[in-house]
N, CA and C atoms as a LAMMPS dump frame, in Angstrom:
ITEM: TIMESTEP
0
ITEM: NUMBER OF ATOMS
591
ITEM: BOX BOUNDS ff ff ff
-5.0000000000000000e+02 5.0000000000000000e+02
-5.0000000000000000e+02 5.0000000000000000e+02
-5.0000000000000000e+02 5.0000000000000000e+02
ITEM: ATOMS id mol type element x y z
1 1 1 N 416.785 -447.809 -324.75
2 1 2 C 417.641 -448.61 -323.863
3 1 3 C 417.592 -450.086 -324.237
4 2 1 N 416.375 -450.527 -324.798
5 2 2 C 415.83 -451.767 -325.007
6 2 3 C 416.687 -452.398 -326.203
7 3 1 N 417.51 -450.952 -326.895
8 3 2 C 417.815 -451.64 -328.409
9 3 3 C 419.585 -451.458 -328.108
10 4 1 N 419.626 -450.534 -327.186
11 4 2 C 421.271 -450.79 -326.698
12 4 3 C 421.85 -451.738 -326.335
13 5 1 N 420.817 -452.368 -325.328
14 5 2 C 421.06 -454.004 -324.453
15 5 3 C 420.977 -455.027 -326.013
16 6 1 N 419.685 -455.076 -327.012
17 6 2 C 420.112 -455.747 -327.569
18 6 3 C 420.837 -455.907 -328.854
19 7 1 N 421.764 -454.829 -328.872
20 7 2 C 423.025 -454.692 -330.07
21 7 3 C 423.862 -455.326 -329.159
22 8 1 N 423.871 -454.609 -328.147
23 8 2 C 425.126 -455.147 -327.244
24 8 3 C 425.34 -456.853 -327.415
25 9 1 N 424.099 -457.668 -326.813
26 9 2 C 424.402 -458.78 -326.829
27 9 3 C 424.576 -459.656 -327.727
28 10 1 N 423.522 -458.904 -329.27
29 10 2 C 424.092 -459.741 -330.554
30 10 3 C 424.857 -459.463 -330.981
31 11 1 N 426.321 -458.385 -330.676
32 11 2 C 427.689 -458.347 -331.472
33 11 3 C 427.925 -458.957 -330.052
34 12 1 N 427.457 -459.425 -329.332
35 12 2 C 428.604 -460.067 -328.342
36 12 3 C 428.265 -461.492 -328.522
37 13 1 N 427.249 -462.367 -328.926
38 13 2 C 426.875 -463.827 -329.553
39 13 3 C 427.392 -463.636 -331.124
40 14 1 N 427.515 -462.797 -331.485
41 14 2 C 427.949 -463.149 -332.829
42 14 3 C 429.569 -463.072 -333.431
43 15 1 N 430.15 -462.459 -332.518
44 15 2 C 431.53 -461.982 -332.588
45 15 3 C 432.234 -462.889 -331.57
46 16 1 N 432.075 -463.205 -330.445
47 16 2 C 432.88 -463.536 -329.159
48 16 3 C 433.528 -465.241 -329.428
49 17 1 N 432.772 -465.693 -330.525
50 17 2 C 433.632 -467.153 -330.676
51 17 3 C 434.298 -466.908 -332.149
52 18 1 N 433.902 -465.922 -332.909
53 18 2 C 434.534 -465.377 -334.102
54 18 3 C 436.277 -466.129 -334.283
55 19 1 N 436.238 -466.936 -335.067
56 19 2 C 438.114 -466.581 -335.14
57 19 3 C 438.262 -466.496 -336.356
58 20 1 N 439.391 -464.958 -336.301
59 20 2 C 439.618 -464.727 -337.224
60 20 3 C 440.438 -465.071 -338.787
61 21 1 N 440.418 -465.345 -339.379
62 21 2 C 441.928 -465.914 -340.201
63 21 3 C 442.359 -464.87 -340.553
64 22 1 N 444.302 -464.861 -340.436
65 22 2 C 444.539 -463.807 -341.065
66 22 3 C 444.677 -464.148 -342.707
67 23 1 N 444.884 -462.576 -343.451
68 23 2 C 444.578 -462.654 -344.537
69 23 3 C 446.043 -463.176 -345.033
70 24 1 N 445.895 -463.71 -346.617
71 24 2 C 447.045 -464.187 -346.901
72 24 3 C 447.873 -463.33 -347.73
73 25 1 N 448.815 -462.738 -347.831
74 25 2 C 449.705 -461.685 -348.811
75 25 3 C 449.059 -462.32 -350.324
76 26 1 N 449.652 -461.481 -351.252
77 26 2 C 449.96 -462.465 -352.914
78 26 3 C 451.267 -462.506 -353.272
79 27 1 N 451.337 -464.141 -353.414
80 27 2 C 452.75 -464.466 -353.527
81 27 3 C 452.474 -464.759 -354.839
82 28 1 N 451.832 -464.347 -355.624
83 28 2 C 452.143 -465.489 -357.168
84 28 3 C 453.466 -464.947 -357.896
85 29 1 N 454.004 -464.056 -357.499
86 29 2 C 455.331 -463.795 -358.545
87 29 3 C 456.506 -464.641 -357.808
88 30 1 N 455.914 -465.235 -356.565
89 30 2 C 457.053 -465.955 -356.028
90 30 3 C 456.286 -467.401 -356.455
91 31 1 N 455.456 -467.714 -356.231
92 31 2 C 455.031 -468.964 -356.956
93 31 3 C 455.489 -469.02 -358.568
94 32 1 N 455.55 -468.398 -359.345
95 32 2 C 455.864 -468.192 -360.617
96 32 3 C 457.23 -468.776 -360.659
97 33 1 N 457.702 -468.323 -360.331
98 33 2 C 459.44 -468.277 -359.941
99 33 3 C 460.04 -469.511 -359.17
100 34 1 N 459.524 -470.287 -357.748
101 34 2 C 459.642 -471.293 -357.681
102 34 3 C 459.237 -472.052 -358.799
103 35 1 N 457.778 -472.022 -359.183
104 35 2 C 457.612 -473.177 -360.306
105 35 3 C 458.787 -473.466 -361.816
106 36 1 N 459.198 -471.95 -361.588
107 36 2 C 460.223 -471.615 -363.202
108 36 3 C 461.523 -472.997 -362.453
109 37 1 N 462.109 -472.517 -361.367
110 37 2 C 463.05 -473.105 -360.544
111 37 3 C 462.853 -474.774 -360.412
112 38 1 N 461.566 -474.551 -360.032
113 38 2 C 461.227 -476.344 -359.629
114 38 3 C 461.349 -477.085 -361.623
115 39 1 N 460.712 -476.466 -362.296
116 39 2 C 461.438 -477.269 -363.899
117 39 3 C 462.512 -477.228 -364.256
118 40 1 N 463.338 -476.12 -363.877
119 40 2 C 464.301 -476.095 -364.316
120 40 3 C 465.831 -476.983 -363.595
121 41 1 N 465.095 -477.263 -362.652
122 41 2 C 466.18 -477.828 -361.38
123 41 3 C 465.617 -479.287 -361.217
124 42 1 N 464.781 -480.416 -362.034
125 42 2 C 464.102 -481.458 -361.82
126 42 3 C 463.819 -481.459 -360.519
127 43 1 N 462.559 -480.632 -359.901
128 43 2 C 462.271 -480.605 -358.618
129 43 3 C 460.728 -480.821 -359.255
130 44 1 N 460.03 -481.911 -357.743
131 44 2 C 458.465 -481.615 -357.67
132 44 3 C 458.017 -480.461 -357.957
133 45 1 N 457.056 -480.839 -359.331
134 45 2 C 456.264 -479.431 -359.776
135 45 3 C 455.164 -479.76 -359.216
136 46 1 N 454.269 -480.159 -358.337
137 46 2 C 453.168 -480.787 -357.872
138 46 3 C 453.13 -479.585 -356.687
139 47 1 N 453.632 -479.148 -356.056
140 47 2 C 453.736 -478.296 -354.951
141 47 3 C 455.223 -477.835 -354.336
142 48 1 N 455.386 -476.784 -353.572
143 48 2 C 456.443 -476.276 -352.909
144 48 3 C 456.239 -475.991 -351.331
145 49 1 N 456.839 -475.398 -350.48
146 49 2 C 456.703 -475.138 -349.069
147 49 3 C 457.588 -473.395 -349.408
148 50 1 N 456.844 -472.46 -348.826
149 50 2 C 457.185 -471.322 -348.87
150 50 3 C 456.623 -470.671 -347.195
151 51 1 N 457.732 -470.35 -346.48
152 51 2 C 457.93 -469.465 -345.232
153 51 3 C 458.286 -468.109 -345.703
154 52 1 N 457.558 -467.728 -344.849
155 52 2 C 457.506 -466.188 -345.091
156 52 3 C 457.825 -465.733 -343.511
157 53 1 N 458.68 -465.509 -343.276
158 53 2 C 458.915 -464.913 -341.654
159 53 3 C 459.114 -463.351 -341.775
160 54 1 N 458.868 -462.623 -342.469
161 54 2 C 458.374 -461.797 -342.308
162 54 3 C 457.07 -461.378 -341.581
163 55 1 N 456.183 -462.371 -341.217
164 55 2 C 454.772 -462.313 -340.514
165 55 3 C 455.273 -462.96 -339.35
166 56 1 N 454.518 -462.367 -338.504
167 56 2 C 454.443 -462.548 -336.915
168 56 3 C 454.277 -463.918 -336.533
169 57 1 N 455.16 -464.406 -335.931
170 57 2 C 455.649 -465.573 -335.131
171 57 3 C 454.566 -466.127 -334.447
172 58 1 N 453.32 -465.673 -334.479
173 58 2 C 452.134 -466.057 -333.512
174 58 3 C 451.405 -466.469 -334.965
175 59 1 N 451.675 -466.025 -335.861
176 59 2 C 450.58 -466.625 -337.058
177 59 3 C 451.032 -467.387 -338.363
178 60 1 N 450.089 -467.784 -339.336
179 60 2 C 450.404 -469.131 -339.786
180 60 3 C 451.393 -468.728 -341.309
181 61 1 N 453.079 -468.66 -341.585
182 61 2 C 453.152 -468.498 -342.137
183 61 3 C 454.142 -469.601 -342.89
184 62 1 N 454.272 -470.633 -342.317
185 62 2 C 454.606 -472.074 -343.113
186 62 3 C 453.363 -472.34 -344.525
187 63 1 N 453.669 -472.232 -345.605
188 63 2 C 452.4 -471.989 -346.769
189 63 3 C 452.781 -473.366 -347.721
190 64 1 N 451.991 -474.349 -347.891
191 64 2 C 451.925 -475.372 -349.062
192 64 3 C 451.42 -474.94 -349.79
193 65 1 N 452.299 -474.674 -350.99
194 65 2 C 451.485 -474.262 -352.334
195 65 3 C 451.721 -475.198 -353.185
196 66 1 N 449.696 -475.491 -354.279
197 66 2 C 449.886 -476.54 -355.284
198 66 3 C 450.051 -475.721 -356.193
199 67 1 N 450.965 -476.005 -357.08
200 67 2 C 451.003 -475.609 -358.306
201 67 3 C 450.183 -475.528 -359.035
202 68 1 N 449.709 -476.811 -359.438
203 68 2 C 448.591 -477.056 -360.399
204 68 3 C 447.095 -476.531 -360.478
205 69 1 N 446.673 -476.773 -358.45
206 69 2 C 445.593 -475.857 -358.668
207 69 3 C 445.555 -474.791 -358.25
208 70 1 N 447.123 -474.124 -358.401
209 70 2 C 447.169 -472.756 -358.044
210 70 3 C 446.515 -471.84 -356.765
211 71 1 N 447.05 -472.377 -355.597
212 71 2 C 446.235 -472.296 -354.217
213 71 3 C 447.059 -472.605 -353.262
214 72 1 N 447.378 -471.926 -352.081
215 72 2 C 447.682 -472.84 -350.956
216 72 3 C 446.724 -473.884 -350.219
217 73 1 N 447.24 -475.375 -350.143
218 73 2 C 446.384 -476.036 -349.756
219 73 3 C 446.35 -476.27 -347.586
220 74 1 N 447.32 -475.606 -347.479
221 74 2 C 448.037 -475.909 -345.929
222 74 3 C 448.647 -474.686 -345.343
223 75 1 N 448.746 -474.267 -344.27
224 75 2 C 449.162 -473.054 -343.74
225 75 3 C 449.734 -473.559 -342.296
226 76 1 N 450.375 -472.934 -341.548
227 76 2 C 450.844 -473.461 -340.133
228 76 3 C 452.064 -472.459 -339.618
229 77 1 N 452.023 -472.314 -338.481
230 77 2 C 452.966 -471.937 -337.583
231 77 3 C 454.403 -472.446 -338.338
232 78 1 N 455.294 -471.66 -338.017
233 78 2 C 456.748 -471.924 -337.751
234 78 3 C 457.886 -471.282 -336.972
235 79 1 N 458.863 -471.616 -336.498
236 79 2 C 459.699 -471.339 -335.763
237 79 3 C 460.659 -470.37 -336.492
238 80 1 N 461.383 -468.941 -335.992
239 80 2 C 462.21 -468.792 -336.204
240 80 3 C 464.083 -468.751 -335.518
241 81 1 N 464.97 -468.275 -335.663
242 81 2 C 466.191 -469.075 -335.363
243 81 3 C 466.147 -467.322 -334.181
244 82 1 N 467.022 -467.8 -333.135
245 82 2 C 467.154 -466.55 -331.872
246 82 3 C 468.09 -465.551 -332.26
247 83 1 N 469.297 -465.737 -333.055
248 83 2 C 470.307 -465.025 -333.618
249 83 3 C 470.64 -464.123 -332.104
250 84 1 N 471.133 -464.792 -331.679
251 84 2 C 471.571 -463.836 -330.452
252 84 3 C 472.866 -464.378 -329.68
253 85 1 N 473.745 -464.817 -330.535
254 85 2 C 474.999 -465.773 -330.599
255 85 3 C 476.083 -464.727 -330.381
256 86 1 N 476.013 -463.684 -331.359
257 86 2 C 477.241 -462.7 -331.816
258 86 3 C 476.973 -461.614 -331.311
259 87 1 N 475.541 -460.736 -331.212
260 87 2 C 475.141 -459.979 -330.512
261 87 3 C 473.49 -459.941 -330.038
262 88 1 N 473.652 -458.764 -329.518
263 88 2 C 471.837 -458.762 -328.517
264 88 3 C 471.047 -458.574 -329.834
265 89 1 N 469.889 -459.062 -329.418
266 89 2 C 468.398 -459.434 -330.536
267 89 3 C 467.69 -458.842 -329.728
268 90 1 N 467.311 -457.738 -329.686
269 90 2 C 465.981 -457.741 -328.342
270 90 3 C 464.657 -458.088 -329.316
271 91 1 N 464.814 -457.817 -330.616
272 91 2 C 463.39 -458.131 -331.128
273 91 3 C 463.17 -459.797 -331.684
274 92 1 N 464.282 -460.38 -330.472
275 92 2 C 464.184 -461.8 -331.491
276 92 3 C 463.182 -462.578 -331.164
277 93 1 N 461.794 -462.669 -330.437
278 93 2 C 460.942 -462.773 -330.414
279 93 3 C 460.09 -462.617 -331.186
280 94 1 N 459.814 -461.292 -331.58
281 94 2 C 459.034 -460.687 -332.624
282 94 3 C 459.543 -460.985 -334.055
283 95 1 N 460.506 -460.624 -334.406
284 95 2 C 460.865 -460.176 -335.758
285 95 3 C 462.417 -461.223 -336.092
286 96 1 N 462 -461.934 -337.414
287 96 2 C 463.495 -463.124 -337.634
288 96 3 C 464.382 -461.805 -338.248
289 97 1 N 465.929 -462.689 -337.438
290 97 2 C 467.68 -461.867 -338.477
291 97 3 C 467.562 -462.861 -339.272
292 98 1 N 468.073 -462.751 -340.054
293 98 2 C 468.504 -463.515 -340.89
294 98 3 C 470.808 -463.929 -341.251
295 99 1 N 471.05 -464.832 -341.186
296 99 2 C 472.437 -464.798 -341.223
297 99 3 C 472.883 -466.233 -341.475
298 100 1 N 474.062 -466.412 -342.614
299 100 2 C 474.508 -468.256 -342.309
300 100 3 C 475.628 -467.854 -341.877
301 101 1 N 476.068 -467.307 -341.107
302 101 2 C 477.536 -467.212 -340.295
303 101 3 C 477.142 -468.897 -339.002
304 102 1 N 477.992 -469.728 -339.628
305 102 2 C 478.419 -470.871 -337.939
306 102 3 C 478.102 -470.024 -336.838
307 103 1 N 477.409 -471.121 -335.697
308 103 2 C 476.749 -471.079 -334.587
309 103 3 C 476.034 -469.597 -334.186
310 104 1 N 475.729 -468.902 -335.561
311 104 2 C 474.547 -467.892 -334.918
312 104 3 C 473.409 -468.392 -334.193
313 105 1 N 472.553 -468.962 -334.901
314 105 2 C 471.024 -469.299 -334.348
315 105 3 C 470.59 -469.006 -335.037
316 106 1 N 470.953 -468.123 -336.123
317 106 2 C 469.864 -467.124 -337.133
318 106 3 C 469.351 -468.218 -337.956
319 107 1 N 468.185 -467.581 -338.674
320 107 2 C 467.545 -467.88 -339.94
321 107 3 C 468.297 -467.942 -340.894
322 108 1 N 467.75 -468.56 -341.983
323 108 2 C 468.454 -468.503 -343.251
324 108 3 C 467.871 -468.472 -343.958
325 109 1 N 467.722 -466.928 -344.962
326 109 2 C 466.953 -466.64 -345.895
327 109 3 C 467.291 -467.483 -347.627
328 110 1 N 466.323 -467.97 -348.629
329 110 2 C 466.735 -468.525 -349.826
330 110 3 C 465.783 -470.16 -350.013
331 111 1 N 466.317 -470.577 -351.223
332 111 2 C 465.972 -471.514 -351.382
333 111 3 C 466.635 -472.762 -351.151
334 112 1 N 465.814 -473.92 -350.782
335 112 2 C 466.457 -474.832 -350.502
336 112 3 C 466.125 -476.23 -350.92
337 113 1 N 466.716 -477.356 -350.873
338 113 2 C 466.504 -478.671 -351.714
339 113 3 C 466.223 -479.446 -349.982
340 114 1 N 464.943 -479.806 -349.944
341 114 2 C 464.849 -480.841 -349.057
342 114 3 C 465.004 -481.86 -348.894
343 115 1 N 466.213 -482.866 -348.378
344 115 2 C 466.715 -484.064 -348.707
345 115 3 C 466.532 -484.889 -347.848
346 116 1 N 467.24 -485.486 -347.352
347 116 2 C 467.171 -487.294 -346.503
348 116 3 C 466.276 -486.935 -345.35
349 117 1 N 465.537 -487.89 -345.194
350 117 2 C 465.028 -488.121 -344.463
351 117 3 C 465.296 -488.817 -343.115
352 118 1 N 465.672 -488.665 -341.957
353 118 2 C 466.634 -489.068 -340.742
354 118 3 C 465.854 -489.172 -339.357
355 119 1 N 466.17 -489.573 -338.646
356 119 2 C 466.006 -489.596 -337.265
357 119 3 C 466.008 -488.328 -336.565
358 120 1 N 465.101 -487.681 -335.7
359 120 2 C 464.752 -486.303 -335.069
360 120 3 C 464.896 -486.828 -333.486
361 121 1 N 465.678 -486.097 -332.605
362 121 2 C 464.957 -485.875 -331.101
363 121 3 C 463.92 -485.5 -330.565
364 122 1 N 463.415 -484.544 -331.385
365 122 2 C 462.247 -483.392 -330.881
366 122 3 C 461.014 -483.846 -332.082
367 123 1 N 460.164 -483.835 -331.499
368 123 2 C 458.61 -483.811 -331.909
369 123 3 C 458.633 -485.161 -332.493
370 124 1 N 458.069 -485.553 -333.707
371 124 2 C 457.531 -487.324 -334.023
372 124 3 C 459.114 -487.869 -334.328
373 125 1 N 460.172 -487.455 -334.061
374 125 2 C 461.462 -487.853 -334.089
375 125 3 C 461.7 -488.266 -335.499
376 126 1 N 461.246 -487.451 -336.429
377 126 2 C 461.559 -487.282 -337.891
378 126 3 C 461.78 -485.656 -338.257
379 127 1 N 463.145 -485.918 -339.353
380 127 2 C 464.155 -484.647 -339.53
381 127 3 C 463.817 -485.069 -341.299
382 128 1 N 464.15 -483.518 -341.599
383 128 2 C 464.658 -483.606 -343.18
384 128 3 C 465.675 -482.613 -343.244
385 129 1 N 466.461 -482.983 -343.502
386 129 2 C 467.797 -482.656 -344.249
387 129 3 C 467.513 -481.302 -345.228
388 130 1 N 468.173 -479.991 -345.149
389 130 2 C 467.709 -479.205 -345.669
390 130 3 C 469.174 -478.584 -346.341
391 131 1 N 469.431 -478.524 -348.013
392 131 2 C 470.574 -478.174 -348.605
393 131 3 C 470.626 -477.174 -348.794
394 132 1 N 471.169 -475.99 -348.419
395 132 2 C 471.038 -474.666 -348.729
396 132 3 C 471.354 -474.422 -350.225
397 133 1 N 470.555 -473.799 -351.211
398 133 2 C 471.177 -473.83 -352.967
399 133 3 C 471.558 -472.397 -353.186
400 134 1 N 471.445 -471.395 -352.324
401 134 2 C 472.159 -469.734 -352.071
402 134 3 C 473.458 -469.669 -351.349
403 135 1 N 473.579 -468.091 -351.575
404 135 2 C 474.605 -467.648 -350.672
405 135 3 C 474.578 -467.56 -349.433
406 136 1 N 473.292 -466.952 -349.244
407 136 2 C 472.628 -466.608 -347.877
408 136 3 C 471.86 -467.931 -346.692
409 137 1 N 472.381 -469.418 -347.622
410 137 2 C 471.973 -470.429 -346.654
411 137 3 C 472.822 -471.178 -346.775
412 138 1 N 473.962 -471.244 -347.608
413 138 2 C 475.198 -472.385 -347.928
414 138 3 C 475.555 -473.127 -346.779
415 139 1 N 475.533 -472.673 -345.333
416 139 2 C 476.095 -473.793 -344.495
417 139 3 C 474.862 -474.043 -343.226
418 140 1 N 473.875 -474.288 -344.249
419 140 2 C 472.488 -474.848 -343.894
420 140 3 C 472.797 -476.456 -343.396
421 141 1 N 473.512 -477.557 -343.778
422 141 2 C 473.971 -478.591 -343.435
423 141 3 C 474.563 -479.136 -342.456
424 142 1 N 475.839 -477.841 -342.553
425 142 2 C 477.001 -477.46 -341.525
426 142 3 C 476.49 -477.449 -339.916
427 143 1 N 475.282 -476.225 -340.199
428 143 2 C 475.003 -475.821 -338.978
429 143 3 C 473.884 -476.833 -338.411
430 144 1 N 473.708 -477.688 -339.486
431 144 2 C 472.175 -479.109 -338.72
432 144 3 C 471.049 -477.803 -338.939
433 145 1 N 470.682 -476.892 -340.131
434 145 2 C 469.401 -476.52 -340.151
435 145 3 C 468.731 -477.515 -340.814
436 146 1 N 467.547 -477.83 -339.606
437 146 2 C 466.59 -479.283 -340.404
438 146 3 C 465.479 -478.691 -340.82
439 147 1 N 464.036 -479.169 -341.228
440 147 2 C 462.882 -479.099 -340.651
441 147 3 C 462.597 -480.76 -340.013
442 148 1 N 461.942 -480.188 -339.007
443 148 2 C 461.771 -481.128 -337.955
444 148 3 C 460.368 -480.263 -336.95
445 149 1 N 459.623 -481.409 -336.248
446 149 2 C 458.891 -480.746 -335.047
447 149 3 C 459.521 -480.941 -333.472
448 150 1 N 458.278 -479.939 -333.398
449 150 2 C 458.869 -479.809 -331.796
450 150 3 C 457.741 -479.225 -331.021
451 151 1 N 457.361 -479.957 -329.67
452 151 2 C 456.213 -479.759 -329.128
453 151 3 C 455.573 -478.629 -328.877
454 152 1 N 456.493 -477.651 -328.592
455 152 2 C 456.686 -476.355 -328.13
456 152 3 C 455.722 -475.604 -329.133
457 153 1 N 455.682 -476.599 -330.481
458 153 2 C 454.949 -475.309 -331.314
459 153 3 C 453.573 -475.784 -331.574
460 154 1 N 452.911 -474.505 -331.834
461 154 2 C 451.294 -474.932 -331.324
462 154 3 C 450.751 -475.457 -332.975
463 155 1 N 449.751 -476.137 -333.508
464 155 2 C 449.22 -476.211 -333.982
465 155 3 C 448.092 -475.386 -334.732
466 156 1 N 448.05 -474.092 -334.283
467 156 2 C 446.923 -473.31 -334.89
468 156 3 C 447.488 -471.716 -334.443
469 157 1 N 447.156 -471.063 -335.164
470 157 2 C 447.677 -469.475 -334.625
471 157 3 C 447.604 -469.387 -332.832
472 158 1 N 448.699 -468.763 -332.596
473 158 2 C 448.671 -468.082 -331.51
474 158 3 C 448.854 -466.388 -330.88
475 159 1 N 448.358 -465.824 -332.02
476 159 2 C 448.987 -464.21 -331.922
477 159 3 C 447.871 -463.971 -331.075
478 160 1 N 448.028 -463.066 -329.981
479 160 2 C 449.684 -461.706 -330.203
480 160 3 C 450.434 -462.331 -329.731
481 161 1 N 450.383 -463.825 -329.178
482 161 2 C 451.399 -464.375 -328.222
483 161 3 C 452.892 -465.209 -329.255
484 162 1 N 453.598 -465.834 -328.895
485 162 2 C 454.791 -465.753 -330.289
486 162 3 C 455.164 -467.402 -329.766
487 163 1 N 455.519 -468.02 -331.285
488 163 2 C 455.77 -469.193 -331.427
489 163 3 C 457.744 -469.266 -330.107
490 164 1 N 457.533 -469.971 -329.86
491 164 2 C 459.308 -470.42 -329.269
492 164 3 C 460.556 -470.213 -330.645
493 165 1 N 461.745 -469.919 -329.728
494 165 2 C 462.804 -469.694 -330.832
495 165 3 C 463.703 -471.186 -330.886
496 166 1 N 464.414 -471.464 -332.347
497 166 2 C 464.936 -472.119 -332.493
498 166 3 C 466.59 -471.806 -332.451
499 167 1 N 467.102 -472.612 -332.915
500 167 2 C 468.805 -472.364 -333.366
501 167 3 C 468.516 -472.171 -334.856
502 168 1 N 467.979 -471.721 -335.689
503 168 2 C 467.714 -471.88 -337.24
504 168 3 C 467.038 -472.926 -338.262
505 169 1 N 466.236 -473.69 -337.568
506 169 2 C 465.565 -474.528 -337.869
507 169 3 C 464.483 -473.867 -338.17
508 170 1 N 463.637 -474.426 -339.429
509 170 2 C 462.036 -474.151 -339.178
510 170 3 C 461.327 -475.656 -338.736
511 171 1 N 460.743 -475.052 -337.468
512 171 2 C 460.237 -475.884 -336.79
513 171 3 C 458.911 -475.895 -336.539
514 172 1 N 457.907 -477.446 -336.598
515 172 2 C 456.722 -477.024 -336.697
516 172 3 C 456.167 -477.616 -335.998
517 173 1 N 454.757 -477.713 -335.769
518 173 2 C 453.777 -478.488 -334.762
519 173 3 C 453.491 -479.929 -335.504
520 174 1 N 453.704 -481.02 -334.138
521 174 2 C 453.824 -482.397 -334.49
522 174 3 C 452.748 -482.837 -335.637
523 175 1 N 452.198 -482.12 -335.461
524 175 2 C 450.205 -483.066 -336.064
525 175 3 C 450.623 -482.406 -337.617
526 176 1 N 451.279 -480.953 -337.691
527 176 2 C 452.024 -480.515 -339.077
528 176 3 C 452.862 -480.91 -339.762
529 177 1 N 453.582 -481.441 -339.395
530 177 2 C 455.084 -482.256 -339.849
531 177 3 C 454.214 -483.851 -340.226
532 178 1 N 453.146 -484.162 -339.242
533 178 2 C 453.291 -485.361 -339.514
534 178 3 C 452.341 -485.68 -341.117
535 179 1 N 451.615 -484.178 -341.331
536 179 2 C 451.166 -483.831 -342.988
537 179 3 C 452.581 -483.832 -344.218
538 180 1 N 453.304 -483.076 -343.587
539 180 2 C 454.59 -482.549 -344.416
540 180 3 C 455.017 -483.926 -344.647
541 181 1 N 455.631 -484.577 -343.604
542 181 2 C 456.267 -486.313 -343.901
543 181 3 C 455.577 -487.022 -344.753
544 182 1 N 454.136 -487.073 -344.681
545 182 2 C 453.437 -488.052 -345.332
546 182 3 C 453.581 -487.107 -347.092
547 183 1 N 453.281 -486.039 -346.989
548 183 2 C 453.748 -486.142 -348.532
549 183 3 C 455.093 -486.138 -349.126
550 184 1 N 456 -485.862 -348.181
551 184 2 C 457.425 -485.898 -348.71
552 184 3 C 457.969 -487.806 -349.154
553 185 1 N 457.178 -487.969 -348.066
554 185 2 C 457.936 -489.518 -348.543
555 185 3 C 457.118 -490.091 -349.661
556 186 1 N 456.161 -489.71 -350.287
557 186 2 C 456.276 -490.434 -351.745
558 186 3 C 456.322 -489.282 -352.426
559 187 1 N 457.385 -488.145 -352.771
560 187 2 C 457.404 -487.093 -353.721
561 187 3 C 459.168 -488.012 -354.553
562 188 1 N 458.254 -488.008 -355.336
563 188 2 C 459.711 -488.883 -356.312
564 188 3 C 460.965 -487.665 -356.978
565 189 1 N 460.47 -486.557 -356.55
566 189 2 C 461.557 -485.767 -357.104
567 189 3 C 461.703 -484.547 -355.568
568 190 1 N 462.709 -484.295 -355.782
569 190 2 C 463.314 -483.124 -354.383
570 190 3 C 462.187 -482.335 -354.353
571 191 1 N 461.938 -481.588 -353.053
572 191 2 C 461.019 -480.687 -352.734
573 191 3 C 461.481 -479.311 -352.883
574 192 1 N 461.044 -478.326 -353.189
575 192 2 C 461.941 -476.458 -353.273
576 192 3 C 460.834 -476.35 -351.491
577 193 1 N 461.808 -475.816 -350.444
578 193 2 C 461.677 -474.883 -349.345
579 193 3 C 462.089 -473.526 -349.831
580 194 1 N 461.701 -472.454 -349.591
581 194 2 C 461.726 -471.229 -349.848
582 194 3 C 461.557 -470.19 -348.973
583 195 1 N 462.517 -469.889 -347.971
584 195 2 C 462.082 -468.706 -346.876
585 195 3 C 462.572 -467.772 -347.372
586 196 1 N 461.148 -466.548 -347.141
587 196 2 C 461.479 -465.298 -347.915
588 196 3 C 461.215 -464.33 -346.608
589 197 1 N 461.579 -463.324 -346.752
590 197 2 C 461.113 -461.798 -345.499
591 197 3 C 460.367 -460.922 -346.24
């Protein structure tokens, strides 16, 4: 009995402040491929920003990857778009649509050229301009998809519970953006964004 009570309480002191990280996929054939893209397109080869919304809205799948030392150096929450404009989403909580049809809400899957830097309403009231360079994001401009923050989004995982929906923005936590800004504004060549499913 003596050794039941004390398993019990050392997986319960040793586990109960535990947090977990989730694990990270392997993207290097998509790192490969941005980097091919980022030389070939005079884009910052120093690093990229790759979303993966395919992973759960409660966990960290905004990813800074350095090129050079071959690593993500940054991870974070992001927002996906409600797509529930044209018809019902019941999983739009859980799981991103993807679509550039005008005034969906949806996501927009592809790559993209991150440009001007502008004035934001929401979170440190700084926007970047996001050019859609696909089919599947062409009226990324049109529709005002920025990245920008917004309070709403937390700073550190929140699963099982789920980040807030946007209109198609990826949107991030203030204290995150205000990392992202500080390296965007001295990157002397365009940045590659990359949301994949």
């Amino acid at each position: 009995m003596k050794n039941i009570l004390l398993l019990t309480f050392l997986s319960f002191i040793c586990c109960n402040n535990a947090k977990v990280e989730s694990p990270v996929k392997d993207y290097s054939s998509k790192n490969e491929e941005a980097l091919q893209f980022c030389r070939e397109n005079n884009f910052n080869e120093d690093y990229y920003f790759l979303l993966d919304l395919s992973i759960h809205p409660g966990k960290n799948r905004f990813f800074v990857y350095d090129f050079k030392g071959k690593k993500i150096t940054d991870k974070n929450l992001v927002t996906h778009g409600s797509c529930d404009q044209f018809e019902e989403n019941p999983d739009q909580w859980e799981k991103a649509k993807f679509s550039s049809k005008m005034d969906s809400h949806c996501s927009m899957k592809g790559k993209y050229k991150i440009g001007k830097r502008d004035y934001s309403s929401w979170g440190i009231n700084v926007k970047y301009w996001l050019q859609g360079l696909e089919k599947t994001n062409v009226n990324a401009e049109k529709r005002v998809v920025v990245l920008h923050s917004w309070d709403a989004v937390s700073n550190e995982e929140i699963y099982p519970k789920v980040s807030p929906l946007s209109w198609g923005c990826p949107a991030v936590s203030n204290e995150f953006m205000q990392k992202l800004d500080a390296k965007l504004q001295v990157s002397k060549k365009p940045v590659l964004l990359w949301i994949i499913e």
